[in-house]
FIKENU-639915 format. One record per atom (N, C-alpha, C): residue number from 1; x, y, z; atom name; residue in one letter. Coordinates in nm, 4 decimals, m for minus. Example, Ala and Ser with C-alpha at 12.3 -4.5 7.8 and 13.67 -1.06 7.14 Angstrom:
2
ATOM   k        x        y        z  a r
ATOM   1   1.3190  m0.5690   0.7800  N A
ATOM   1   1.2300  m0.4500   0.7800 CA A
ATOM   1   1.3200  m0.3300   0.7800  C A
ATOM   2   1.2850  m0.2250   0.7080  N S
ATOM   2   1.3670  m0.1060   0.7140 CA S
ATOM   2   1.2900   0.0030   0.7870  C S
% end
This chain:
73
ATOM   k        x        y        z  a r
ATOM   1  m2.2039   4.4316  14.5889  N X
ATOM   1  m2.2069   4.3894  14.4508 CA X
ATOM   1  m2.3112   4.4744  14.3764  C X
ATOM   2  m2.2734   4.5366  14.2616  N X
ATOM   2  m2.3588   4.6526  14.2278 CA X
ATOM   2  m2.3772   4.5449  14.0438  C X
ATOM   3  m2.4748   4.5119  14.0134  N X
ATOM   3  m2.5547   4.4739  13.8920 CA X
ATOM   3  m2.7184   4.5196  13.8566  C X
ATOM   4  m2.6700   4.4997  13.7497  N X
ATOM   4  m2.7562   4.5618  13.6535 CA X
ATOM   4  m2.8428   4.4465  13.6294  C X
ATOM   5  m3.0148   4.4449  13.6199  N X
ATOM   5  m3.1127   4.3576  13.5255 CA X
ATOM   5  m3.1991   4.4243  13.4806  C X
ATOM   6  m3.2421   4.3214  13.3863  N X
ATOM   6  m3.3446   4.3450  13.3131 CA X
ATOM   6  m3.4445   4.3490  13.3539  C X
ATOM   7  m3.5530   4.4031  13.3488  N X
ATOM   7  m3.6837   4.3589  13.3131 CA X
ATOM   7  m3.7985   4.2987  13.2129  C X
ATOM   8  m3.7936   4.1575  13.2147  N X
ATOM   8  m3.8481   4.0797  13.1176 CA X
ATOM   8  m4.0195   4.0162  13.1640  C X
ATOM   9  m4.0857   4.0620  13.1636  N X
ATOM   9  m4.2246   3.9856  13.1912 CA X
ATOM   9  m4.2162   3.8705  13.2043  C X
ATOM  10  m4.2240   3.8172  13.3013  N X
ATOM  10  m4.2890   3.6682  13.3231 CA X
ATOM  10  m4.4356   3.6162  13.2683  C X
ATOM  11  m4.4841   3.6704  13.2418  N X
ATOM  11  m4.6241   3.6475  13.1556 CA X
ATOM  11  m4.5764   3.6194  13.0403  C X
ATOM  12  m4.4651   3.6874  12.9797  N X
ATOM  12  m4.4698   3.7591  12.8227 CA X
ATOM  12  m4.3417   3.5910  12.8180  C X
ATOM  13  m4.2872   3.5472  12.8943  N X
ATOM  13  m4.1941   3.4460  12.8326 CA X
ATOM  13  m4.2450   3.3227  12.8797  C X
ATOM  14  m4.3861   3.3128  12.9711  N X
ATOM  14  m4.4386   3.1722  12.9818 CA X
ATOM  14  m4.5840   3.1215  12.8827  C X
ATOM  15  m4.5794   3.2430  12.8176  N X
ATOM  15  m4.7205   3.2618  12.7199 CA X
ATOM  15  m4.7006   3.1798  12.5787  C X
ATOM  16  m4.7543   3.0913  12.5490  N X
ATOM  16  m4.7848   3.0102  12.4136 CA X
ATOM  16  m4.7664   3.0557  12.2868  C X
ATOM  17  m4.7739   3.1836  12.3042  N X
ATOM  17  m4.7469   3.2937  12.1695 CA X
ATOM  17  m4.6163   3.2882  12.2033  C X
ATOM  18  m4.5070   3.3634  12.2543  N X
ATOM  18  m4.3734   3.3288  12.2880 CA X
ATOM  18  m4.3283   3.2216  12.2767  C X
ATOM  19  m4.3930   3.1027  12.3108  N X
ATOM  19  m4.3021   2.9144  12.3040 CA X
ATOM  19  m4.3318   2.9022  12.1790  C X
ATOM  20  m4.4336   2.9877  12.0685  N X
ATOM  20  m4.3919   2.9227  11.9638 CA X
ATOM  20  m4.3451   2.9933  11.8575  C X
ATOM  21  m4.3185   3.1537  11.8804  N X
ATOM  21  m4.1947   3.1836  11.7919 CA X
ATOM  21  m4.0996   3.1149  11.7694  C X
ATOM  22  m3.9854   3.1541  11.6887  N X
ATOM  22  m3.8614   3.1112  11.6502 CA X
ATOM  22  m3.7652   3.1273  11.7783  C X
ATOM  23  m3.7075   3.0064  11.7501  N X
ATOM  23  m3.6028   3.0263  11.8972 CA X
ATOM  23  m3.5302   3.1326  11.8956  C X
ATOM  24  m3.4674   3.2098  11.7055  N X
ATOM  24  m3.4203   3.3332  11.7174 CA X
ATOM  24  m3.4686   3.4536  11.7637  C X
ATOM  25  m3.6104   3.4861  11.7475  N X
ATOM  25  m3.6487   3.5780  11.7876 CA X
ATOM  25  m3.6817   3.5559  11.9342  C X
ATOM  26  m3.6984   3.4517  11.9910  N X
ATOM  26  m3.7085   3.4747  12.1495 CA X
ATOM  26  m3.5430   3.5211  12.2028  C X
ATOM  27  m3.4243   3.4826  12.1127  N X
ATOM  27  m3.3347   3.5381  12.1564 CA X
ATOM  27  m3.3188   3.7215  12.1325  C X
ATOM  28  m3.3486   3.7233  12.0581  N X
ATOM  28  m3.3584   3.8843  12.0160 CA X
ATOM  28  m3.4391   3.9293  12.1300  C X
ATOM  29  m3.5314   3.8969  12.1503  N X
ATOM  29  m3.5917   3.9692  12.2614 CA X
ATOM  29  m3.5773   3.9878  12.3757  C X
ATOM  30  m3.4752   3.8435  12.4170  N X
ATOM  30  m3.4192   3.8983  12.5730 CA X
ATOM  30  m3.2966   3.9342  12.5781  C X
ATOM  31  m3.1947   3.9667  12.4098  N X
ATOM  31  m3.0926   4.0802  12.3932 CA X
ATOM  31  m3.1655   4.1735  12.4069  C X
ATOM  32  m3.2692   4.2711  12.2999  N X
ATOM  32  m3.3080   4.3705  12.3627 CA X
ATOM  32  m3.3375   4.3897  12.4601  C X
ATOM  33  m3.3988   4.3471  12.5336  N X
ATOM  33  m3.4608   4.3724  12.6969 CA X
ATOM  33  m3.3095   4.3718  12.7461  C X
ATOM  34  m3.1960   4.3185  12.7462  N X
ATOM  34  m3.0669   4.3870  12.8078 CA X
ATOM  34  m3.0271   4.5528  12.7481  C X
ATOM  35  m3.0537   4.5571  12.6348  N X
ATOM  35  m2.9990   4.6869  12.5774 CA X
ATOM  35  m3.1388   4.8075  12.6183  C X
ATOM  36  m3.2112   4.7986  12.6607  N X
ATOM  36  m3.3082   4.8890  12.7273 CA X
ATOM  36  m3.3066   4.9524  12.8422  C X
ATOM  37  m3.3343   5.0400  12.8993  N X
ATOM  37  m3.3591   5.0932  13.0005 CA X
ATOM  37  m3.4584   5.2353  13.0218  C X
ATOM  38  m3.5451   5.1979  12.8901  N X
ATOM  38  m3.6601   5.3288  12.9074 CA X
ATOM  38  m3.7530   5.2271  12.8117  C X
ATOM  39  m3.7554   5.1044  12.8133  N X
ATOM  39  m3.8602   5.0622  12.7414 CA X
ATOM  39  m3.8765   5.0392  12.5705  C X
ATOM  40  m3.7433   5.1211  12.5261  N X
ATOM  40  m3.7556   5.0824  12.3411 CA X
ATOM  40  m3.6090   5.0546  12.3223  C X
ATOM  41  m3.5477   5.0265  12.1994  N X
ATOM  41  m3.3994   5.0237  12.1561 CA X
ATOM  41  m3.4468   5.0835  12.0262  C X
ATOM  42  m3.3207   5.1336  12.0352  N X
ATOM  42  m3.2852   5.2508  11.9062 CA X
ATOM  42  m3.2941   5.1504  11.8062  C X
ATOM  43  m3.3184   5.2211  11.6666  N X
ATOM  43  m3.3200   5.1311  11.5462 CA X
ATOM  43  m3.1729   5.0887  11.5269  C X
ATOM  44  m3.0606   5.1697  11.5388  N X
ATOM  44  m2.9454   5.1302  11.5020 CA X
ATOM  44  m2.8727   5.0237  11.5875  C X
ATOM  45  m2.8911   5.0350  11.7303  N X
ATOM  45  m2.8520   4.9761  11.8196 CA X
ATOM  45  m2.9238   4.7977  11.7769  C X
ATOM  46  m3.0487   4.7965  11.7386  N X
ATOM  46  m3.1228   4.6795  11.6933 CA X
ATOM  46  m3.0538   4.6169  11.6045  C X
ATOM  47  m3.0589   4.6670  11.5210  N X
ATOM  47  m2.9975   4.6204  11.3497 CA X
ATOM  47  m2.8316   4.5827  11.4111  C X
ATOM  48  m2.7922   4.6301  11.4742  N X
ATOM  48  m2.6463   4.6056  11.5300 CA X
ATOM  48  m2.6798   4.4164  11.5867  C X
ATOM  49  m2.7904   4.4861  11.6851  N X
ATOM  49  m2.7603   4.3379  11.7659 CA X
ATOM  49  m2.8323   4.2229  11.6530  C X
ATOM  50  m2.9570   4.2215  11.5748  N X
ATOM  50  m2.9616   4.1487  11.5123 CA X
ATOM  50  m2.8403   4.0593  11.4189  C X
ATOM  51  m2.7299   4.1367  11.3886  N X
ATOM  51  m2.5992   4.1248  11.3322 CA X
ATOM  51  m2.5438   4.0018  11.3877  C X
ATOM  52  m2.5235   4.1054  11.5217  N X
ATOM  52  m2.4469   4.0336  11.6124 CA X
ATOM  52  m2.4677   3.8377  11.6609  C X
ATOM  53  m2.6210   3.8807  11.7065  N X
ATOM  53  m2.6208   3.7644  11.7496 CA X
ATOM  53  m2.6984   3.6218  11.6181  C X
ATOM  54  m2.6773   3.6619  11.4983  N X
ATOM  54  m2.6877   3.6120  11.3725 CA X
ATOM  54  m2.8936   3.5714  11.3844  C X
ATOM  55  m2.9549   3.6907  11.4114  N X
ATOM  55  m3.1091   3.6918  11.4111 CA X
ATOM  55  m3.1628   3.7103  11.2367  C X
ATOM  56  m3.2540   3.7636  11.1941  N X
ATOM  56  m3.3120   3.8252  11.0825 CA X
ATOM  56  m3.4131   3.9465  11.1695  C X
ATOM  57  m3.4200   3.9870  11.0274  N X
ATOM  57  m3.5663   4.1500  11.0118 CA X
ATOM  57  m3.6612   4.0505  11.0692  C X
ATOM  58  m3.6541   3.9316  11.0016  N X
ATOM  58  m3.7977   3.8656  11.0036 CA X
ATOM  58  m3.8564   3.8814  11.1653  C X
ATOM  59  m3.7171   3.8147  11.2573  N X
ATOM  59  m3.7276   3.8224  11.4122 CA X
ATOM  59  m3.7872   3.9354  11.4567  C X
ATOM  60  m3.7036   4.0196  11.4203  N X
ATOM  60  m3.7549   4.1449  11.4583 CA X
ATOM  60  m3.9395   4.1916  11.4008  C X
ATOM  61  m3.9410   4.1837  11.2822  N X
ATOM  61  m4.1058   4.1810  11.2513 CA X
ATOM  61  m4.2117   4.1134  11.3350  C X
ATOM  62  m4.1416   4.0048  11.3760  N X
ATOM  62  m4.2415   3.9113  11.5019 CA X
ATOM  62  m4.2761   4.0073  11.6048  C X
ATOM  63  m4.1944   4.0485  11.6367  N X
ATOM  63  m4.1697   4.0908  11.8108 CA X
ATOM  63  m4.2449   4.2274  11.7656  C X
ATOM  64  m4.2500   4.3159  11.6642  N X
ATOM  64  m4.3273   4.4469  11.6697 CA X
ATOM  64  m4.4081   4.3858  11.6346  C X
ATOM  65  m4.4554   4.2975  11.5669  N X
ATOM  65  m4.5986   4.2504  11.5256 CA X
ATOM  65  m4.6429   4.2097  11.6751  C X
ATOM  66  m4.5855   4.1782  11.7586  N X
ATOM  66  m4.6721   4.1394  11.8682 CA X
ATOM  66  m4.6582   4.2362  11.9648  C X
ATOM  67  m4.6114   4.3595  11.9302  N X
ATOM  67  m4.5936   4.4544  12.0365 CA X
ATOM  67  m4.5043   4.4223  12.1755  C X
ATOM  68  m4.4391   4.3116  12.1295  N X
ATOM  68  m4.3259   4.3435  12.2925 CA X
ATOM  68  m4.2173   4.3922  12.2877  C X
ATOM  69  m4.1870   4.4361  12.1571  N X
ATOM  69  m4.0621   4.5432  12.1777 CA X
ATOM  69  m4.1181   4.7153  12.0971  C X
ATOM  70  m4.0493   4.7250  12.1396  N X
ATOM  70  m4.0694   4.9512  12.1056 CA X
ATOM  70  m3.9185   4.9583  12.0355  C X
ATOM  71  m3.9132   4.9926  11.9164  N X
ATOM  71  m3.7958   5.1129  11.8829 CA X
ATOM  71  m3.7892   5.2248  11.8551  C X
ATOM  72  m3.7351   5.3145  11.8788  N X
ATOM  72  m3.7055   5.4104  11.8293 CA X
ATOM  72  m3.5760   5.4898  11.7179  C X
ATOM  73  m3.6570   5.6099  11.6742  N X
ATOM  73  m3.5690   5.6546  11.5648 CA X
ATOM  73  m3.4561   5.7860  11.5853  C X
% end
């Protein structure tokens, strides 16, 4: 059986700062952490999934404000 995971910190999703974001942006963050595999997601690929899974900018502003996600341009 050949699968693919993520890597999501266990620190970073049992930490008090994380339980009290928005439940959307904790979802955004463990979509990105699927769409990664060098550590950032593309800006376009982001803005896609924010779409997708009905998040905001705002979500996304959390998560770079706290430095656990990287994008790139």
């Amino acid at each position: 059986m050949n699968q693919e995971y993520a890597l999501v910190p266990r620190a970073v999703v049992e930490s008090e700062r994380f339980y009290t974001m928005p439940v959307s942006a904790q979802a955004l963050y463990f979509h990105a952490a699927v769409l990664t595999s060098h550590g950032a997601v593309e800006v376009p690929a982001m803005y896609d999934l924010i779409q997708r899974i009905g998040c905001s900018k705002e979500d996304l502003e959390i998560l770079l404000q706290i430095l656990w996600i990287q994008i790139t341009f």
